[in-house]
C-alpha positions, 0 to 999 in steps of 0.5 A: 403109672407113677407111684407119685400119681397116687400121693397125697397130704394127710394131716397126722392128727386124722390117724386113727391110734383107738377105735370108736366104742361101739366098733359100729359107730364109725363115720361111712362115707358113701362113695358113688362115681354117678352121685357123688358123695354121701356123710353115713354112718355104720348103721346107715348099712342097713339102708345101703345094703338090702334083699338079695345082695350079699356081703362076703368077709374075710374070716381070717383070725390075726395071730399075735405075732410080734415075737420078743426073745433072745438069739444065742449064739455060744456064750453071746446073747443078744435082743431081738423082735420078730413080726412074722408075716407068711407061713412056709409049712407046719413048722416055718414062717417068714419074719421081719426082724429087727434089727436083722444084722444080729442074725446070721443063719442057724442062729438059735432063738428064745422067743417068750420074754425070758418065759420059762416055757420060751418058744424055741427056732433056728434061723433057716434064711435071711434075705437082703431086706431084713426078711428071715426065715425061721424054724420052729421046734414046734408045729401046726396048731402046736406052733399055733397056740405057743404064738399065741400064747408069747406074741403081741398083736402086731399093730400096724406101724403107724400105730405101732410108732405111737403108743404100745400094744394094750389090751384091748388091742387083743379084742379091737384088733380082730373082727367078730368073725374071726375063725381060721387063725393065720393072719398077721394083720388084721382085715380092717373094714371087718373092725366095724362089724358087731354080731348084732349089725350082721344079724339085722342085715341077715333079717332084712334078706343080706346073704353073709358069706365068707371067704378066707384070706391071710393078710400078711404084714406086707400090706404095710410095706411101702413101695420102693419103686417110681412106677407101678409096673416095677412094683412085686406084690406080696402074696398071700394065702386064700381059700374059696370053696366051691359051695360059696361061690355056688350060692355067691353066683347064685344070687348074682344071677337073680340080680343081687350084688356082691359087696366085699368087706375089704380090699382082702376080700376083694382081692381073693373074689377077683383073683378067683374070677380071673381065669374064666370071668366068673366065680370059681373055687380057689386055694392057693397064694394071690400077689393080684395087683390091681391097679387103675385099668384093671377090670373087675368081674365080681365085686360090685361095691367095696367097703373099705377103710381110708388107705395110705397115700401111694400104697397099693390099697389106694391104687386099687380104690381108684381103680374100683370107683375112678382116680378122680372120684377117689381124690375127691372123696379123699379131700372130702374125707380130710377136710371132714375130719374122717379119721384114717387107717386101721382103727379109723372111720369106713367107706362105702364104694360103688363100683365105677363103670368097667374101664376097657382094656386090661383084664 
C-alpha cells in the first residue's frame, strides 16, 4: 500500500505539549465500525468495559534516557547528546546521536553534564543513519540506575521540539503501572490510567494483566519509503509468560473480550498469537508490522491515543477498526478539537470484522 494513503492535515495547535490534570479526565472517543462514533470521556471506561472482559497493559517502565555529555578524543573535546533506544546486553545500548559526525568509533564519552560522578562509554558502532552503539563501563542494574540518575525523560520529538523537559515530565511521562525498567518511550494510552480507575474496573469483575514490552524510540521514526512493503520495522523487545496467557485464554473462552491499553501491547498479543492463532508464551524481539489485511487473533478492542499522520501506529488502527472508519474518526476528532500524541486525549477501538486474506 502507499504510505501517502495513510496521510492527513492536522492543525499543529491539537498537539498535545502537557497532559490534563487528573491523568483520567481526557476526551475517549468511542470508535465502532458497526455504530459509528461516540463523544466519551476516561471515566466512561467503566461502562465500556465490563464483567469478564479483561484489560492487558504494558508494565514496561521509561528510563530517562536523553544522555548529555562530552566526547574526548586526546586533547579535543566536543558536546554531544545521546536518545538511547534498544539494549544490545548488560553492558551496551543502541543510540541516536546528535550530531553523530563528531563521533567516530572507540571515541570515549562523559555522560552527566560535567557530574563528578560522569557516566562513562566508548563508541562500540556507528551506522550510516546516525545510530550508534555504545558501551558503558558500567552494567545491568548498575548501568540501570547510573541512566537514571544523568538522563532526562525523552520526550517525543513533537514535544520535544517545543518546550524543554520539566519536572513533572518525570511522573506524566510514565504510567501508574510502570515495574520492569527498559523502555525509552512511553506506552501512552497507559497515560490515562490512575490506581483508582483500575481498582473500579477490578470491582465491577474487569481482569487486569499485564505484559511487558520495551517501546523503543523508533516508534517516532518516520517512514522513508513510498510504499509500505519497502518499510523495515524497528524491533523490540517483550515478554508473555505462560500464567497469562493461561488466564487471558481463559476468559476468552468464557466469552470475555481482550482490550489492549495501546498499540504496544496490541503488537506483542498478536505477535504471540501468530505461530498457532491462539495465545501463546513469548520473550524475545518483535518487528510485527501490521498494516491494513492483516488478521488479527487476540485483541478485540484497542485503547489507543491519536497517531501521526503516515506513521505505522496509523496503519495498524486502520487496519484493527477499517481505513474509512479510521478516516472518519480522525476528522471527527480534528473538527472536535480532540487534542493529538503522547500527552493528548484517547480512543476506544472495537475491532472491525477479520478482513480475508493476510495472516
Amino acid at each position: 500500500m502507499l504510505v501517502s494513503d495513510f496521510d492527513f492535515d492536522l492543525p499543529e495547535k491539537l498537539i498535545a505539549l502537557h497532559p490534563v490534570e487528573p491523568r483520567d479526565s481526557a476526551r475517549l472517543l468511542l470508535v465502532d465500525p458497526v455504530n459509528g462514533l461516540s463523544d466519551k470521556h476516561i471515566p466512561d471506561l467503566l461502562s465500556l468495559i465490563g464483567d469478564g472482559d479483561v484489560l492487558v497493559v504494558n508494565d514496561t517502565r521509561v528510563l530517562p534516557a536523553e544522555l548529555r555529555g562530552t566526547r574526548i578524543r586526546g586533547e579535543n573535546r566536543s558536546t554531544v547528546s545521546f536518545n538511547l533506544h534498544k539494549r544490545v546486553d548488560a553492558h551496551t545500548w543502541r543510540a541516536f546521536a546528535r550530531p553523530a559526525k563528531r563521533l567516530a568509533l572507540l571515541d570515549r564519552l562523559e555522560l552527566g553534564n560535567g557530574q563528578a560522578d560522569a557516566l562513562t562509554a566508548r563508541v562500540a558502532g556507528k551506522g550510516e543513519t546516525g545510530e550508534i552503539t555504545l558501551e558503558f563501563d558500567l552494567g545491568g542494574a548498575e548501568l540501570d540506575e547510573a541512566i537514571k540518575s544523568h538522563g532526562a525523560m525523552p520526550l517525543p520529538p513533537y514535544i520535544g521540539a517545543k518546550r524543554d523537559v520539566e519536572e513533572r515530565d518525570l511522573v506524566d511521562y510514565q504510567t501508574v503501572y510502570a515495574a520492569e525498567d527498559g523502555a525509552v518511550a512511553a506506552p501512552t494510552a497507559g497515560l490515562h490510567f490512575t490506581e483508582a480507575l483500575l481498582q473500579k474496573l477490578s470491582d465491577q469483575g474487569v481482569t487486569i494483566e499485564r505484559v511487558t514490552l520495551h517501546v523503543g524510540a523508533g516508534t517516532f521514526l518516520p517512514m522513508k519509503v513510498d510504499d509500505t512493503d519497502d518499510h523495515i520495522m524497528h524491533s523490540e523487545w517483550g515478554e508473555i509468560d505462560q500464567a497469562t496467557v493461561e488466564r487471558i485464554n481463559a476468559k476468552r473462552a468464557a466469552g470475555g473480550r481482550v482490550v489492549a491499553v495501546g498499540t504496544t501491547s496490541l503488537r506483542l498479543l498478536e505477535t504471540a498469537s501468530r505461530a498457532t492463532g491462539t495465545l501463546q508464551p513469548f520473550i524475545g524481539d518483535t518487528d510485527i508490522f501490521i498494516t491494513p489485511g492483516f488478521r488479527f487473533r487476540t485483541v478485540d478492542a484497542l485503547m489507543t491515543n491519536f497517531h501521526l499522520p503516515k506513521s505505522t501506529l496509523f496503519m495498524l488502527v486502520s487496519a484493527f477498526a477499517g481505513m474509512e472508519v479510521m478516516r472518519k474518526a480522525y476528522e471527527h476528532a480534528i473538527a472536535e478539537g480532540y487534542r493529538f500524541y503522547s500527552y493528548g486525549d484517547s480512543s476506544l477501538l472495537l475491532r472491525a470484522a477479520h478482513p480475508q486474506g493476510e495472516e
